[in-house]
N, C-alpha and C positions, 0 to 999 in steps of 0.2 A: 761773474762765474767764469770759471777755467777757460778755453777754448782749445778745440782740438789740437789748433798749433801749439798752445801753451805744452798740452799734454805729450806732442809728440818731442818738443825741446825737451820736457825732463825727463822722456826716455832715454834721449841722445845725449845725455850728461850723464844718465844711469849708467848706460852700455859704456860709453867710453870711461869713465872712473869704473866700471868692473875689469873693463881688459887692462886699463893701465894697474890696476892693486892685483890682476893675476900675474902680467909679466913682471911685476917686482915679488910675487910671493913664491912664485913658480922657475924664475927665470935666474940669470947670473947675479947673485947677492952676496952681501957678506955672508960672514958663519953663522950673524947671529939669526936663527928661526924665526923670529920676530915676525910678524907680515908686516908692509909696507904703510903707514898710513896712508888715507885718501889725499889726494893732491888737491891741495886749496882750492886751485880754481875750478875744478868741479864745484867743489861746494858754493864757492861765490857764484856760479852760474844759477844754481841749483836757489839759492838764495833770490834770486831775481825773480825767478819762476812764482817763486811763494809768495811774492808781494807785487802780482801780478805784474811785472816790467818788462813786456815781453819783448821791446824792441831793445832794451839792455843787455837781456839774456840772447840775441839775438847777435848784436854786437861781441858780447864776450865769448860765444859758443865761434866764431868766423875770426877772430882774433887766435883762440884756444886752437883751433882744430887747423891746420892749414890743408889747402888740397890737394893731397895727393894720390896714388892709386888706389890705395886703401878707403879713403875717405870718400873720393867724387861722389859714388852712387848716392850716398848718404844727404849728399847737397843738392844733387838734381833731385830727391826725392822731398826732401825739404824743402825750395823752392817750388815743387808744383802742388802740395800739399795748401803752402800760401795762397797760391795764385787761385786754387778751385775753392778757396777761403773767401775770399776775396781782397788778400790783404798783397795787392801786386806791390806794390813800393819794397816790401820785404822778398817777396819772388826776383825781383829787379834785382834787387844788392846781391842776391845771392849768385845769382847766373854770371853779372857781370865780375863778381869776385872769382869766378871759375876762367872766365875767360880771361882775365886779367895773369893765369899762370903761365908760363914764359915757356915752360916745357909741355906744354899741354897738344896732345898728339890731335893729328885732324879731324878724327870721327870727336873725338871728346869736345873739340870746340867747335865742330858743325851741328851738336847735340843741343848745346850750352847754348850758340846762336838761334836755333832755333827755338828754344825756353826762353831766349830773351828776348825773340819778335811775339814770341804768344804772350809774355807780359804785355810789352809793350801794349798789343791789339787789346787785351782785357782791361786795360788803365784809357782806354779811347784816345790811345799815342798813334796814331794810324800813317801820320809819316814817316817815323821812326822804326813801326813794324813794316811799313811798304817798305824803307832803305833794305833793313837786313833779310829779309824774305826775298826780295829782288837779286840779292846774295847769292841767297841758297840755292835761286831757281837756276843761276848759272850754271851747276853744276855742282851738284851733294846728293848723298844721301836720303835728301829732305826736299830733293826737287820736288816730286810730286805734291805732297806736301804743301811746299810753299806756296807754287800756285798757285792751288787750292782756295788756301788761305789770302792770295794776291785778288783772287775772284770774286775773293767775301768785302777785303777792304776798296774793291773798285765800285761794286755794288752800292756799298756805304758809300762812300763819296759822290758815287753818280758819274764816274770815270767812263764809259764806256766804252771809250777808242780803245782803253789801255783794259780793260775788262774782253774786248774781243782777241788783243794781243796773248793775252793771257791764259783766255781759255783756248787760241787753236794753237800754243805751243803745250799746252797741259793735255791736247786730245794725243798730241803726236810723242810725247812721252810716258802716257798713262794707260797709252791700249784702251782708249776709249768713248766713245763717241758723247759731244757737248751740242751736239746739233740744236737741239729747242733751246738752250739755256743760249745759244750763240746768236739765235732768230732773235732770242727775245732783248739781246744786247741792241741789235740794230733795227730792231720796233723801237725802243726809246728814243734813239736817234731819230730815227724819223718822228715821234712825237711831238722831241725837241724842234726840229727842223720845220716843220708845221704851227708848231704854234708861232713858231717867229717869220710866219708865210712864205717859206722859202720851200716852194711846194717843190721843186724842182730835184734836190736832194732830197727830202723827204721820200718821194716817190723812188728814187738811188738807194735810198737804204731799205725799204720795204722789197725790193726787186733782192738786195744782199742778201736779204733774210729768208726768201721765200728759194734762193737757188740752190740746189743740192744738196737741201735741206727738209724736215717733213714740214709741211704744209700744217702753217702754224692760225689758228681766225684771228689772231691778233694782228697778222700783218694785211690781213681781209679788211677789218675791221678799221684801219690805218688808211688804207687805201678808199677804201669808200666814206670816211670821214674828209680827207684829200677831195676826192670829186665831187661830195658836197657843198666842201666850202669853197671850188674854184666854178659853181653853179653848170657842173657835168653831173643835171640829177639823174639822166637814163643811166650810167654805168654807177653812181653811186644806188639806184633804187636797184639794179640787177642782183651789185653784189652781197645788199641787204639782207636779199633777196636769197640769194644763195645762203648766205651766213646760217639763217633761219632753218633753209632746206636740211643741212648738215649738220645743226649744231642750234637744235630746237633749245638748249639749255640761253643762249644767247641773247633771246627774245625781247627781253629785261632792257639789253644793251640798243636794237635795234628798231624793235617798235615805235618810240618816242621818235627815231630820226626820218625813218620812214615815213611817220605822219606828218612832221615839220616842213617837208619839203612837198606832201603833198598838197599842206595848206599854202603853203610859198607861191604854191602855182595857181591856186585854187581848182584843185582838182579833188575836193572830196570826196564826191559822188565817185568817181573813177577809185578812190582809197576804200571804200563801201565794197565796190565789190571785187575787189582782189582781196580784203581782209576774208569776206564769206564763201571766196573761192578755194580760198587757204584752209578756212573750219571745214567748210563741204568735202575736201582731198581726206584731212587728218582732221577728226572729230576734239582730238585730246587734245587738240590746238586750240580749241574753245576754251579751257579753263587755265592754260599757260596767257594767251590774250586779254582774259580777266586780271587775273591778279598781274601784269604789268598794268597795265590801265590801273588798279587801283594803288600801285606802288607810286603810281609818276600822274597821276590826277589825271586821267585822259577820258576824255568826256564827251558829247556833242556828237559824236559820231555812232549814228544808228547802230549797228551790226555790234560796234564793240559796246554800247549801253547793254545789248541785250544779251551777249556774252558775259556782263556782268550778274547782269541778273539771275540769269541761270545759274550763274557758279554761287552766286548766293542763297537759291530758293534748293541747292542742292547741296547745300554745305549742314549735315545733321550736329555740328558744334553747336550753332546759329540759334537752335534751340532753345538754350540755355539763356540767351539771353533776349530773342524777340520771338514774338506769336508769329508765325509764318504764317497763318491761319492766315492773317492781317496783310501780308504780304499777298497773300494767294486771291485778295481783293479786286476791287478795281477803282479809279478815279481818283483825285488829289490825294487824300488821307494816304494810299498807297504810295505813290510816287515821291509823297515824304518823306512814308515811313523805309524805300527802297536809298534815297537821298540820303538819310541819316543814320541809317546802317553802312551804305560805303563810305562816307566821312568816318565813322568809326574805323572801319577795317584800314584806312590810308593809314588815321593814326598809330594802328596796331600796326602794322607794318611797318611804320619809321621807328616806332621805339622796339622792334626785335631787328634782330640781323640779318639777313637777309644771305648771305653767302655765306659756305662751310668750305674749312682746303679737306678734301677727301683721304688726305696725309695724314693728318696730326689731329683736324677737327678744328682747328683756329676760324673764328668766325668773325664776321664782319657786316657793315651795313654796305660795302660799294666791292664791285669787283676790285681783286688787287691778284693782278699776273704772277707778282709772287709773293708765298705765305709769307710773313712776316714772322713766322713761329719757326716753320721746318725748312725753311728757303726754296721750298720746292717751287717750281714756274709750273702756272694752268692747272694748279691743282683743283683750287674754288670751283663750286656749284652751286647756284641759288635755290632757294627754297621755290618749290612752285605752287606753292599753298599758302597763305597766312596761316601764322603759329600762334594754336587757340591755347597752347597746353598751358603759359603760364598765368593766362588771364582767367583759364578755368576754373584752373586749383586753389585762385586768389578768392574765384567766387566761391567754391565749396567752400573753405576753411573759414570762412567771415559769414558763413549762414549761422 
């Protein structure tokens, strides 16, 4: 079947064989009235078109047409018509046939360069889009722009020295503040730097991230992961600690580390009762404490067993699929049937997602800094409920 691009080539043979049979019908001719016939190579374009050859017709239409003022628009339009096709290779030949013209004025081939790093980027050419974008950032029309774009393909790579380069000369051209997006460049670093135990830097570039900059919990987060693993649990459990205080959404991320280290020390009795000094302050901390515990199988520990409980004996979903009644028991049979209700809920909870970016809605099973949909950083929020809706629906429609 046709394709868009097919459809807009046999416009572009149409238009140009009407203008050329009007400037020979209308314009300086012999005596005789005659009109002009159609000029073959239209028609042999036009031919190509029919018997679906569109990289023929593609060829003969860029042969036919050369670039001139008249023409260009006509070719940058064509060219990005391809590229939003997805047919870059054809985008490519065209841009690079624009820039190939000799007289071709500065804005026109800083236009054309820039059409020809956005192919490139779309064809997953990323060094080639990095060379010429790196171009334009010098100094065009399309600096902003480039950038931009220099920010996306550093990202993709995992670049981030040259992703901080890029975005604090893009803040100071663009009248616009990159603050978090710049935190969050030298949080990776320090990730990097961390996992390969070089806590030293690690802890250098969380200090980067965190200075005249908004106060980002990832570099919180960074940090107190840091004085965990160099066995500094009093300032990694403070800053847990804090995380939690400010950024109750977190809980998911911190809970699990908190406890690891309390059993590290064997201090659980002491983890007991900071967890039920924490519900006792904020009541609504009792059911965010539940479902982390049942997301990450956290068990054995009094205060959060019965945190769970509760969030269970008060969950009206729950209904639909066990006798609470039974629940509301006492003695083994119960403690089973409490057992084997939260092995359920763990598994419902790994097979839904568990994070949304509050941008776009792109969901996922693990925190991720940034959407992978809208590129936004910190946008994600966990669910702090297990999501009954799709296992409900399954049970109505199958009764």
């Amino acid at each position: 079947m046709p394709t868009e691009s097919t459809f807009l080539l046999a416009g572009l043979f149409l238009l140009l064989a009407a203008a050329g049979w009007a400037m020979g019908r209308f314009g300086e001719r012999e005596e005789s009235d005659a009109p002009p016939p159609l000029n073959i190579d239209y028609l042999k374009g036009l031919n190509f078109l029919l018997n679906e050859q569109t990289d023929q017709a593609l060829e003969h239409f860029l042969e036919m047409v050369r670039v001139d003022d008249k023409t260009i628009e006509t070719h940058f339009a064509l060219g990005s018509l391809f590229r939003r096709r997805g047919e870059v290779d054809r985008a490519i030949r065209i841009h690079q046939n624009i820039i190939a013209r000799p007289d071709l004025a500065a804005d026109q081939k800083d236009q054309a360069l820039y059409s020809l790093a956005r192919d490139y980027q779309a064809a997953g050419l990323l060094d080639r889009a990095e060379k010429v974008f790196a171009r334009l950032a010098e100094g065009s029309r399309y600096q902003v722009q480039a950038l931009e774009n220099l920010c996306r393909i550093y990202e993709q790579e995992k670049d981030w020295q040259k992703a901080i380069e890029a975005g604090q000369l893009l803040e100071q051209v663009g009248g616009r503040s990159l603050a978090l997006q710049i935190a969050h460049y030298y949080c990776e670093l320090a990730e990097s730097a961390a996992a390969e135990k070089d806590y030293a830097s690690a802890r250098a570039f969380v200090k980067q991230a965190q200075t005249g900059r908004p106060r980002t919990m990832r570099g919180a987060l960074t940090r107190a992961h840091i004085a965990r693993e160099t066995d500094d649990s009093a300032t990694a459990l403070s800053l847990y600690n804090r995380i939690i205080a400010e950024h109750t959404y977190l809980i998911a991320e911190t809970l699990p580390e908190i406890i690891s280290i309390y059993r590290r020390e064997g201090k659980l009795e002491e983890l007991d009762r900071a967890i039920a000094s924490m519900i006792d302050d904020d009541p609504d901390m009792s059911a965010l404490v539940a479902y982390t515990a049942i997301v990450h199988d956290l068990g054995g520990i009094a205060v959060i067993d019965a945190a769970v409980e509760r969030y269970m004996l008060d969950e009206p979903t729950l209904a639909e699929f066990v006798d609470l009644q039974e629940l509301n028991g006492a003695g083994e049979g119960r403690n089973g049937v409490l057992e084997k209700v939260r092995r359920a809920l763990g598994k419902l909870a790994a097979a839904t997602p568990r994070y949304q970016c509050q941008e776009c809605g792109f969901s996922s099973q693990r925190l991720l800094w940034q959407c992978p949909s809208c590129r936004s950083w910190e946008t994600q929020r966990p669910a702090s409920r297990v999501q009954f809706d799709t296992v409900l629906q399954h049970s109505i429609t199958s009764r």
